[in-house]
C-alpha positions as a printed Julia matrix, in Angstrom:
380×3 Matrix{Float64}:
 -42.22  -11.18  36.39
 -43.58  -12.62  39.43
 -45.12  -10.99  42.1
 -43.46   -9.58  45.16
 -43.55  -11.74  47.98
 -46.03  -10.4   51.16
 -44.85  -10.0   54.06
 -45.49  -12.89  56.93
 -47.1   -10.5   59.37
 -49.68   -7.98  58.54
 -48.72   -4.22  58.91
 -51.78   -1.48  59.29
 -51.95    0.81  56.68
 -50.98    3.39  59.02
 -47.67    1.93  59.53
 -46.52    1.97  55.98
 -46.66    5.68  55.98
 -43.08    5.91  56.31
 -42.53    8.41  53.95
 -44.61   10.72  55.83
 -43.26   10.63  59.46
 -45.03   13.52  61.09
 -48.56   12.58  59.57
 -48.49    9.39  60.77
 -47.55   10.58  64.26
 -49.66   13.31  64.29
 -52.45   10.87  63.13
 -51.55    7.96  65.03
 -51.42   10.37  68.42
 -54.89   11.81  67.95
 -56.92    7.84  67.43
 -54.85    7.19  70.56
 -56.11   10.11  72.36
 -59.78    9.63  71.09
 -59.49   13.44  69.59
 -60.06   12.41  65.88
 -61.13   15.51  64.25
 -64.34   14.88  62.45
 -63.38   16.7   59.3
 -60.0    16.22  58.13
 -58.45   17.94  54.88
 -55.05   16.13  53.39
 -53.38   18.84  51.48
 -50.08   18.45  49.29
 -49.04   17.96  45.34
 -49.74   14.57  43.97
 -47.87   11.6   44.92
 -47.44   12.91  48.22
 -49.23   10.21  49.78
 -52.4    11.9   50.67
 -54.5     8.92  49.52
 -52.41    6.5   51.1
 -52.76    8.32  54.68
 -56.78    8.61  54.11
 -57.11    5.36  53.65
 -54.97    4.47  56.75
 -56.9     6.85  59.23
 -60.05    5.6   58.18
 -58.45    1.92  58.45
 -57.47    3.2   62.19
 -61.38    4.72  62.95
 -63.39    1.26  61.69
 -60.74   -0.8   63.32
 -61.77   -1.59  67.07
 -58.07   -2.14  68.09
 -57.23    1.53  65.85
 -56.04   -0.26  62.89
 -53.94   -3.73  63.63
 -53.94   -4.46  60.1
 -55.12   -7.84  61.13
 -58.8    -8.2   61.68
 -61.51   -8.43  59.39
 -62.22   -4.29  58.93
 -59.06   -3.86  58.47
 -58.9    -6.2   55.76
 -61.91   -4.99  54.19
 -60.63   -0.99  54.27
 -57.35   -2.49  53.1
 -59.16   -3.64  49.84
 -61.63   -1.19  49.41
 -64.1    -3.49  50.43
 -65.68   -1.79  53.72
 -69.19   -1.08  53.17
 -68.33    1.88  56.02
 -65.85    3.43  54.08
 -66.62    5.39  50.96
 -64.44    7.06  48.57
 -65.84    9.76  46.12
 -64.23   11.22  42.98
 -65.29   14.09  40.59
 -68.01   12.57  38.44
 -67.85   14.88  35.61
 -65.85   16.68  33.4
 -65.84   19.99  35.64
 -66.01   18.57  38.89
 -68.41   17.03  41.41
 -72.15   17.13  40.39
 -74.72   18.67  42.95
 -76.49   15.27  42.72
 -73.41   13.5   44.19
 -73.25   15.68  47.14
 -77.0    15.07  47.82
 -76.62   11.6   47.67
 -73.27   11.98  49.95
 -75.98   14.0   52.93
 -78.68   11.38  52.69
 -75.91    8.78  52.84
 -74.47    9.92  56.1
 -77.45   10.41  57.98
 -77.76    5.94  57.36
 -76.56    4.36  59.99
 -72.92    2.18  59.19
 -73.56   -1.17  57.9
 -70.94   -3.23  59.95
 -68.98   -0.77  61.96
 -69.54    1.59  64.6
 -67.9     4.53  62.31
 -68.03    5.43  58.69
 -65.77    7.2   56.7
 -65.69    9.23  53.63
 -62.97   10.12  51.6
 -63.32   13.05  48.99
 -60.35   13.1   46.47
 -59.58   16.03  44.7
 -61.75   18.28  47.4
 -60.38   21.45  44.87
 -63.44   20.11  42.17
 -66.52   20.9   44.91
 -68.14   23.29  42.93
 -69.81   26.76  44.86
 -73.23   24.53  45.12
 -71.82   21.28  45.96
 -69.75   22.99  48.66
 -72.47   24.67  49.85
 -74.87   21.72  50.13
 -72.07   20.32  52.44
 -71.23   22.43  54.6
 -73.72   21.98  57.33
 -73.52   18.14  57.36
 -69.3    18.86  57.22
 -69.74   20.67  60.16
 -71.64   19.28  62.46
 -72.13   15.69  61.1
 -73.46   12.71  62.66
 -71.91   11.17  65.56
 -69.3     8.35  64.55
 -68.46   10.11  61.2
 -65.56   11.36  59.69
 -65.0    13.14  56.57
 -61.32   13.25  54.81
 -61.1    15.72  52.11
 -58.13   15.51  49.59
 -56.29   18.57  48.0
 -53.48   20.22  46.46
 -53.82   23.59  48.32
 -55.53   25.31  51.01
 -55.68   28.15  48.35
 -57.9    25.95  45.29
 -60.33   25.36  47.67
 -63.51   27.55  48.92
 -62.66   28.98  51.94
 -65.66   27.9   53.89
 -64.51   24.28  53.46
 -61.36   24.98  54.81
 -62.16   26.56  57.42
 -64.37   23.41  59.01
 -61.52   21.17  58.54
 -58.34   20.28  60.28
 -55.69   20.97  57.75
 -52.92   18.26  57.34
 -50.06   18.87  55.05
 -47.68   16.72  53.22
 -44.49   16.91  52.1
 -43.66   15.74  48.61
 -41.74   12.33  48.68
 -38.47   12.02  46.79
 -38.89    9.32  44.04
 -35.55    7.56  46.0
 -37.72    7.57  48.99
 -40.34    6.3   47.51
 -38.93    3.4   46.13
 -36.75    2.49  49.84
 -39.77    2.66  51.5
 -41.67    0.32  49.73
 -38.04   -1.82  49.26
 -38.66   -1.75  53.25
 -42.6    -2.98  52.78
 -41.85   -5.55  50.75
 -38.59   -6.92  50.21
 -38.62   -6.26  46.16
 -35.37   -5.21  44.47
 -34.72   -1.43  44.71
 -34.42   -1.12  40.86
 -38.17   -3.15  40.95
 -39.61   -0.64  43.68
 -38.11    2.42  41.58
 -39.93    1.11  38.41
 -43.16    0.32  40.8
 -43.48    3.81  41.96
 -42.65    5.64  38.78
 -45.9     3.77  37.63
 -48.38    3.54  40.54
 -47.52    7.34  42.16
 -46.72    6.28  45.65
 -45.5     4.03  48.11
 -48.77    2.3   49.1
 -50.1     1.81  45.59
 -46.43    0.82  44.66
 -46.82   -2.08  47.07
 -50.03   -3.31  45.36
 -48.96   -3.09  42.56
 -45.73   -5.31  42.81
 -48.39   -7.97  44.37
 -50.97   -8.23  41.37
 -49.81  -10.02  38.61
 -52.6    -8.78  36.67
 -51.55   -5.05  36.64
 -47.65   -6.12  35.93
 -48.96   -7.58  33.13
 -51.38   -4.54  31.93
 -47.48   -2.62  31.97
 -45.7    -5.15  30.04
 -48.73   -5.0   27.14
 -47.91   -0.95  26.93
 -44.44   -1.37  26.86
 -44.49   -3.81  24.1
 -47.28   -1.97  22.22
 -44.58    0.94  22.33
 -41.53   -0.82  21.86
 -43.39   -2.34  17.73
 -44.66    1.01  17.3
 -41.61    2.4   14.94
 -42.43   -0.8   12.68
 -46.51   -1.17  13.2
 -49.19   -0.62  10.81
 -52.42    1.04  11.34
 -54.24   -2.63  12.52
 -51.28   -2.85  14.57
 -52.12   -0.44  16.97
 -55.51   -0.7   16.94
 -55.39   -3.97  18.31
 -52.78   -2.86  20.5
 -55.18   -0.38  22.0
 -57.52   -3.28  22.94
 -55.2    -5.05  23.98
 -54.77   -2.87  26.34
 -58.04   -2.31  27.58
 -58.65   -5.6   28.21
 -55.27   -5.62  30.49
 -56.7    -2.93  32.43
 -59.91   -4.66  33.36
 -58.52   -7.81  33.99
 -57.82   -6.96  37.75
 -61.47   -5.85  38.57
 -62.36   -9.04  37.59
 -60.74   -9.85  41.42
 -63.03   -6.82  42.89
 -66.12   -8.14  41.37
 -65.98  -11.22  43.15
 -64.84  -10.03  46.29
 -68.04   -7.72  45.96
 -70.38  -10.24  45.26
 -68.8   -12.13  47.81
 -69.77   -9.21  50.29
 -73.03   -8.52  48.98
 -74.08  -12.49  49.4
 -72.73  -12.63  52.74
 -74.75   -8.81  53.87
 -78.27   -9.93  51.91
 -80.23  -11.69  54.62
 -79.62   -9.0   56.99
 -79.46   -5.48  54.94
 -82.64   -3.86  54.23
 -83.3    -3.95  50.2
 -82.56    0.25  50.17
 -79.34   -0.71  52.32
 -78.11   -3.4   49.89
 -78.84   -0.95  46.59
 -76.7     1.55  48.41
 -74.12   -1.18  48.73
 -74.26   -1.82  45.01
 -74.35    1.81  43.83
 -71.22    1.88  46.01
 -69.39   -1.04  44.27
 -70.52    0.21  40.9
 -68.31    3.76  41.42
 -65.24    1.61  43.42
 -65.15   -0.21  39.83
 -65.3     2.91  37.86
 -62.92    4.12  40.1
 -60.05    1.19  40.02
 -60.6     1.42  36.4
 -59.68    4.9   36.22
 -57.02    4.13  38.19
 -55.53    0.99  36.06
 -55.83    3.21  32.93
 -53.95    6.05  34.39
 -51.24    3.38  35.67
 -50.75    1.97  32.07
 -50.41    5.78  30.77
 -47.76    6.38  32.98
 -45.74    3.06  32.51
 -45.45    4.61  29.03
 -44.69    8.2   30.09
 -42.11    6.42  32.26
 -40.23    4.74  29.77
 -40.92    7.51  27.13
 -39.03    9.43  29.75
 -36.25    6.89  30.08
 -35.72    7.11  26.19
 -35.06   10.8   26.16
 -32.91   10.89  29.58
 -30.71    8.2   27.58
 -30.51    9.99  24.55
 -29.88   13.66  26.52
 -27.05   11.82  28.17
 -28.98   12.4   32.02
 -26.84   10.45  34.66
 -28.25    8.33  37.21
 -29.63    5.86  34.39
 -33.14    4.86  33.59
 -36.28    3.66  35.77
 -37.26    1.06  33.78
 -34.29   -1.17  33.98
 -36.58   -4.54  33.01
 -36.57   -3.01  30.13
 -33.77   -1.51  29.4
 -33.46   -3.31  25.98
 -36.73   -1.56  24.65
 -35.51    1.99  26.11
 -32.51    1.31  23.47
 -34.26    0.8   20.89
 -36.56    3.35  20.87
 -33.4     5.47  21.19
 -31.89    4.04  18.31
 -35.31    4.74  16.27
 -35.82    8.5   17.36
 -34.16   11.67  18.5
 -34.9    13.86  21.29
 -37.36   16.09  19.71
 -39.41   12.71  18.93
 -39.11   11.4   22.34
 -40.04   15.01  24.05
 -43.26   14.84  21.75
 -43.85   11.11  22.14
 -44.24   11.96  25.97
 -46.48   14.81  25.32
 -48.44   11.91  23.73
 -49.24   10.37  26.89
 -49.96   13.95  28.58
 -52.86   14.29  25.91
 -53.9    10.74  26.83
 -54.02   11.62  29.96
 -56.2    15.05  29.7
 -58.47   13.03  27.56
 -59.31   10.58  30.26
 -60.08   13.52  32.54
 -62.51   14.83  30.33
 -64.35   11.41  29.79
 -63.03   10.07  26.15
 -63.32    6.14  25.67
 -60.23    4.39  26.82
 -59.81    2.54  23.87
 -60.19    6.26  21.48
 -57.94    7.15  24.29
 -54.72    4.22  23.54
 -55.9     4.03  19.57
 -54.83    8.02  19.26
 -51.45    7.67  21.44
 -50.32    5.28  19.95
 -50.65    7.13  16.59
 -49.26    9.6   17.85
 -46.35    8.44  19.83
 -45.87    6.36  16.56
 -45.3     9.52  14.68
 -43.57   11.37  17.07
 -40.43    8.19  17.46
 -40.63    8.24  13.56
 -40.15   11.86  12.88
 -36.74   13.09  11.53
């Protein structure tokens, strides 16, 4: 499967939101006007594009020309790559750890590192704990000049109160899988059926996009679906080195991210004082922790999406199946196992999922779905 061809001209990240019309122009008017909020929160159910749109404000704040998509910021924000731009995730099990806000406060009172403006982007904004909230919620009020904060959440309702109320509130509509997959059809001139199987896997248009340009995480789906598609006739090595197999796959396209950070932290080192370059490293080290989080939750759900293609062809579900490139496996594993085995094969991959969430090895993570997705397609 080769990878979908890029467009000639650039587009801003801001102008692929086209799922999300009224964000965008509510976003786009307010850089425009120079009335940015300083403390934005994204709110709406996942794969709503939330991520996507934080990523494409803070594109429009670094960028001096509010986000052409062409210059070198917006390259860098487009990559994940802008030392100005931070993205922070729940480091443990129950959400973010005190330390990580206190770390976020001295962070923002540095001064940016190659832009006028930095940006930070909290995912999953429900996970600041009472303490960790609290510890925030001065410099989230009044923070420095030329920062922004954009918080990410499900509901206005899952998170404290006093967060909410220091932050603009932006909500998002969820996108229709069909929309979804036209919109990044639109982005990048893959085959509809491509796009549908794109978004199923990556979550949203955006992400769908990258993905159907890295040949590296195409290939990280194809080594899941095949592990699946031997299971009914594997033994026990079988899927162990399956499950390797698959975490190899998933780190194979940081190996791209690596050297682009080198690259960045060679080209910053005769300049950047030595506490500014180890916050530039500490920085890389969680955007690899993150993308790897990421690639393993984008292999779990090619399976759940093909799991899910077995039991809408054995339940007789029109409108056919999302994984059409493999449409040959899907019948198969239909032929192999009923609908009670493919209902508990995808519950497989739910577990997988809640496992990664709480911190279990990826590799104890594939090793015990596969198991049990093997027993589930073989029971009677």
């Amino acid at each position: 499967m080769t990878p979908a061809p890029e467009h000639a001209a650039p587009r801003s990240l801001m102008a692929q939101l086209d799922t999300q019309p009224r964000v965008r122009a509510f976003l786009e008017r307010a850089i425009a006007s120079g009335r940015a909020s300083h403390a934005y929160l994204f709110l709406g159910a996942p794969g709503s594009g939330k991520l996507d749109a934080a990523w494409a404000l803070a594109q429009a704040i670094i960028c001096d020309e509010g986000g052409c998509g062409a210059c070198d910021a917006c390259v860098r924000v487009a990559r994940h790559t802008h030392p100005d731009v931070h993205y922070l995730a729940p480091e443990s099990v129950t959400g973010y750890l005190i330390a990580q806000t206190r770390d976020l406060i001295d962070d923002v009172a540095l001064a940016p590192i190659r832009a006028r403006s930095k940006v930070y982007i909290v995912d999953r904004a429900e996970q600041l704990k009472a303490d960790s909230a609290n510890a925030l919620l001065k410099t989230l009020e009044e923070p420095p000049q030329g920062v922004t904060f954009i918080l990410l959440g499900t509901s206005a309702e899952t998170i404290l109160p006093t967060i909410v109320s220091r932050c603009q509130c932006v909500p998002f509509r969820m996108i229709a899988p069909e929309d979804a997959a036209r919109a990044v059809e639109r982005t990048c001139g893959a085959p509809l059926e491509r796009c549908r199987m794109a978004v199923a896997v990556a979550g949203s248009p955006t992400r769908a996009v990258a993905f159907l340009k890295s040949a590296s995480r195409q290939d990280a789906r194809r080594r899941m679906l095949r592990a699946i598609d031997a299971l009914p006739h594997a033994d026990n090595l079988d899927i162990l080195d399956a499950a390797k197999e698959l975490v190899v796959a998933v780190k194979a396209p940081l190996d791209e991210v690596k050297s682009t950070q080198e690259a960045v932290l060679a080209e910053n080192a005769d300049f950047l004082s030595r506490g500014a370059l180890k916050q530039l490293e500490d920085r890389n080290k969680r955007e690899l922790n993150a993308r790897e989080r990421s690639g393993i939750m984008e292999v779990l759900a090619s399976a759940r999406s093909l799991l899910r293609d077995v039991l809408a062809t054995l339940e007789g579900v029109p409108g056919g199946i999302v994984n059409e490139d493999a449409a040959d496996i899907v019948e198969r594993l239909a032929h192999a196992t009923g609908p009670v085995g493919a209902l508990a094969a995808v519950e497989a991959v739910s577990a997988a999922e809640r496992a990664i969430a709480r911190n279990v090895t990826p590799q104890l993570t594939f090793e015990v779905m596969l198991f049990d997705i093997r027993k589930a397609l073989l029971c009677p």
